[in-house]
C-alpha positions in Angstrom: -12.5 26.9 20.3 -9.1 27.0 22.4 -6.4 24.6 21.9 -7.3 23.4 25.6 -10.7 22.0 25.0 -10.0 20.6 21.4 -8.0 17.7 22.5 -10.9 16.7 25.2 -10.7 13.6 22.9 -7.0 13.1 23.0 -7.3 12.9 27.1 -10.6 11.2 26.8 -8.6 8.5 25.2 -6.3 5.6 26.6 -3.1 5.7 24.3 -2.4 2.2 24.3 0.9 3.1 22.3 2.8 4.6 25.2 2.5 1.1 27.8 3.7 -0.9 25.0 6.5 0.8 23.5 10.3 0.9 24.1 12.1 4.1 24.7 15.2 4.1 22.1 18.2 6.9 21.2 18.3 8.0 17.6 19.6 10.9 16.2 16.5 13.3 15.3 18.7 17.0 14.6 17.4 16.6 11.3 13.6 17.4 12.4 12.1 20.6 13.1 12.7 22.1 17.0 10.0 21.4 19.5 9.8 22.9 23.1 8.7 19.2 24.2 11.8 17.8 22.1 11.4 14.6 20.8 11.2 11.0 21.9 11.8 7.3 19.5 10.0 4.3 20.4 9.5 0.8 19.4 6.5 -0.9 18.3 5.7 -4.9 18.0 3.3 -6.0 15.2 3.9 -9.8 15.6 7.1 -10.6 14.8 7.3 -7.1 13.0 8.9 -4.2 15.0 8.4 -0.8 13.6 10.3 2.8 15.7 8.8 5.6 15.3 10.3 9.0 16.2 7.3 11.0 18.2 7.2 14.2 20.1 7.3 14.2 23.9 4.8 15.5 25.9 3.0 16.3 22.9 0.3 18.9 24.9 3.3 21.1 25.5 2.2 22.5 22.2 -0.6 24.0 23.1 1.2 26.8 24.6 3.7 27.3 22.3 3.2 30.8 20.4 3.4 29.5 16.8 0.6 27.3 17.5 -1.5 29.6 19.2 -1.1 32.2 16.5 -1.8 29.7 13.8 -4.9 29.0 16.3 -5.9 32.7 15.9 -5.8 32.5 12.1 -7.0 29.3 10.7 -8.1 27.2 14.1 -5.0 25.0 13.6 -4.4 22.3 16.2 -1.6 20.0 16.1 -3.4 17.1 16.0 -0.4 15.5 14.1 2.1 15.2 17.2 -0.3 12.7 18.7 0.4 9.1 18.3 -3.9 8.7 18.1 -5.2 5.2 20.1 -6.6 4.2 16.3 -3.4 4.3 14.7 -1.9 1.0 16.3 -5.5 -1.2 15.7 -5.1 0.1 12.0 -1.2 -0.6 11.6 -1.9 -4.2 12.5 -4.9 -4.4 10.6 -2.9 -3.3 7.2 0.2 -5.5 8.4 -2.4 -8.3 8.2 -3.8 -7.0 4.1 -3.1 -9.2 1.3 -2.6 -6.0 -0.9 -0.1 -7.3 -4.1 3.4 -6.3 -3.2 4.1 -2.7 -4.9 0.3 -1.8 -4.3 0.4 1.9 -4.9 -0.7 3.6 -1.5 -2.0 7.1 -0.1 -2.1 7.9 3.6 -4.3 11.4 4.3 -3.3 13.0 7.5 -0.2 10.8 7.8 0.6 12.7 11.9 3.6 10.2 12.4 3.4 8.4 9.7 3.2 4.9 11.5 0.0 3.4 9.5 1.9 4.7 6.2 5.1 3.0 7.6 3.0 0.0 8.2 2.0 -0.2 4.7 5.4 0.2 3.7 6.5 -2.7 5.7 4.4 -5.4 3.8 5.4 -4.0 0.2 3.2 -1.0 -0.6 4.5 2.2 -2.3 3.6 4.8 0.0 2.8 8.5 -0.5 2.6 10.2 3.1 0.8 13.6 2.7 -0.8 16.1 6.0 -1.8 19.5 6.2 1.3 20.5 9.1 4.5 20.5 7.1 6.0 19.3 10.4 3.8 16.0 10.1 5.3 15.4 6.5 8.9 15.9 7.7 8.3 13.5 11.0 6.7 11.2 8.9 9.4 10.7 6.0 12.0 10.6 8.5 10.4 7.7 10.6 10.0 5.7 7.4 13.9 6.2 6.3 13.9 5.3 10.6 12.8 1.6 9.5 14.7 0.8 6.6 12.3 3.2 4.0 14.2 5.5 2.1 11.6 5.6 -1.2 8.7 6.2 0.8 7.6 9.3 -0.6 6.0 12.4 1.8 4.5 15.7 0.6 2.2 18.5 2.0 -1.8 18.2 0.8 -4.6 20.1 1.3 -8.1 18.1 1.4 -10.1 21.2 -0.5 -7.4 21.1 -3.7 -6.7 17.7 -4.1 -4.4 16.5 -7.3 -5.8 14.4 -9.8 -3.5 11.4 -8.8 -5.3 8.4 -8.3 -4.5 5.7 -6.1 -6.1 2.1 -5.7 -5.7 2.3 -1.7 -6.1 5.2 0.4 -6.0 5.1 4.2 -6.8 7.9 7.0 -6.5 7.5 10.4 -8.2 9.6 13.3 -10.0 11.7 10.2 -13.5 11.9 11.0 -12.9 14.2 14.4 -15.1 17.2 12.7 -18.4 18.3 10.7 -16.2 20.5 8.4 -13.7 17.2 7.3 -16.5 14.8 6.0 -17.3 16.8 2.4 -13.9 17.8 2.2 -12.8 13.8 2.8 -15.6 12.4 0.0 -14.3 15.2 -2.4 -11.0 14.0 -2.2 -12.1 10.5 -3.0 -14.3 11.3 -5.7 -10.5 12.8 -7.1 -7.8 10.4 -5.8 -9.4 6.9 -5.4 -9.5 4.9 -8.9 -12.6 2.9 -10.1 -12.4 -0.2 -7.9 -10.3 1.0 -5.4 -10.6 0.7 -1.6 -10.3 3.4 1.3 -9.9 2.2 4.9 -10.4 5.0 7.3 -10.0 4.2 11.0 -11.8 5.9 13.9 -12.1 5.9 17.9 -15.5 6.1 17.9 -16.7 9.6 17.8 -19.6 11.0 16.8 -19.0 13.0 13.9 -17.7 9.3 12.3 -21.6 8.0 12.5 -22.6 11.0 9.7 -19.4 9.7 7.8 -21.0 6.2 7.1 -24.3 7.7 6.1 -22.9 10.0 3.4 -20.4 7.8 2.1 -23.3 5.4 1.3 -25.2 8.0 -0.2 -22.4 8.6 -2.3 -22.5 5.2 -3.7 -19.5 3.4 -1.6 -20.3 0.4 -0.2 -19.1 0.6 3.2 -18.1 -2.2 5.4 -16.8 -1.7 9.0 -14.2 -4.0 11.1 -13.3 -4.2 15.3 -10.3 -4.6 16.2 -9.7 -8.3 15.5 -11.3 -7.8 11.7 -14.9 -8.9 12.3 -17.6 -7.0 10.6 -19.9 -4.1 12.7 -23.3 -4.2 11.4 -23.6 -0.2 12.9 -21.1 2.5 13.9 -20.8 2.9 17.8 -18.5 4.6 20.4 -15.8 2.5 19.9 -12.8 1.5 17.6 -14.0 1.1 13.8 -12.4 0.7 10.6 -14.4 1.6 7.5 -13.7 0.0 4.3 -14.9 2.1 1.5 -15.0 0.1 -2.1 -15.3 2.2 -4.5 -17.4 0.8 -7.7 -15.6 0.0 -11.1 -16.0 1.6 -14.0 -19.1 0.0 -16.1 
């Protein structure tokens, strides 16, 4: 697979994030070099605006040695310099949660950190962890961007998972490959107290469908939400957020 035709997706995709946001100057010396440099923008939840330091021209990447060596030996991608489509539905769906006020929260493959930010916003505690040390140091620095300077960022790989649990976990843009759906589970069956919820967002692909299958098999009961919150009866081709309830303790 070449870094060329794994982001089919990412220019399959409209990014609704870059018509709506506002181009701002902040100081971003403090974040790891880029041969795109980097770019801040401004988003509006409501009456809510969150900024959100991002790479620009993310796809420059692709040809950048590092990545393409780290291509060679583990099929990395930077899929974490991408501000996914999903992320915005899913910010304003967890701006809209009635999740207590210091609501301990996990974010897996945090890329930007704008859901986790988003969480962060209405009250939550927020661990940020991703695979791409670079995502984790974006990430805390555009929470300490809004105001956050005790949201809390760290590296994590899905195959060794620590036994902390949390009673919310969210994903966003996760369910992009065969190989992440066992991995994903695993993690839950670790992380996610008795009782606890998991909301993973998707665009719509197809790898997505087999997550809803297995995560019923597992026992979850799984409910899925458009855009605006109402329930899908069946995954489609199409934004989808997956609730995952994990079932108490008996």
């Amino acid at each position: 697979m070449t870094p060329t035709s794994s982001v089919a997706d990412t220019r399959r995709e409209i990014n609704p994030a870059n018509e709506v946001a506002t181009s701002l100057a902040c100081d971003t010396s403090a974040l790891p070099a880029l041969p795109c440099g980097w770019i801040v923008r401004e988003y509006a939840f409501g009456n809510q605006k969150l900024k959100l330091t991002v790479p620009d021209r993310p796809d420059a990447l692709l040809e950048d040695p590092e990545v393409l060596a780290a291509n060679d030996r583990d099929d990395y991608m930077p899929y974490w310099a991408y501000l996914w489509p999903a992320a915005i539905h899913m910010s304003k769906a967890v701006m809209q949660a009635d999740w207590p006020e210091g609501t301990r929260v996990l974010e897996l493959g945090c890329g930007v950190g704008l859901v986790g930010v988003a969480a962060r916003a209405i009250g939550c505690r927020v661990t940020m962890t991703d695979y791409d040390a670079k995502s984790v140091a974006v990430a805390q620095h555009n929470a300490r961007l809004n105001g956050f300077d005790d949201v809390e960022a760290s590296e994590l790989d899905w195959r060794t998972p620590p036994s902390t649990t949390y009673p919310v976990i969210l994903g966003c843009d996760l369910l992009y490959e065969q190989r992440n759906l066992q991995p994903i589970l695993e993690l839950l069956e670790v992380m996610l107290e008795p009782g606890g919820i998991c909301w993973l967002a998707d665009g719509g692909r197809n790898v997505a469908h087999q997550f809803w299958y297995l995560a019923r098999e597992r026992g979850y009961a799984v409910t899925m939400r458009d855009t605006e919150g109402r329930e899908i009866m069946t995954p489609g081709f199409h934004y989808q957020l997956f609730e995952l309830r994990r079932p108490a303790r008996t």
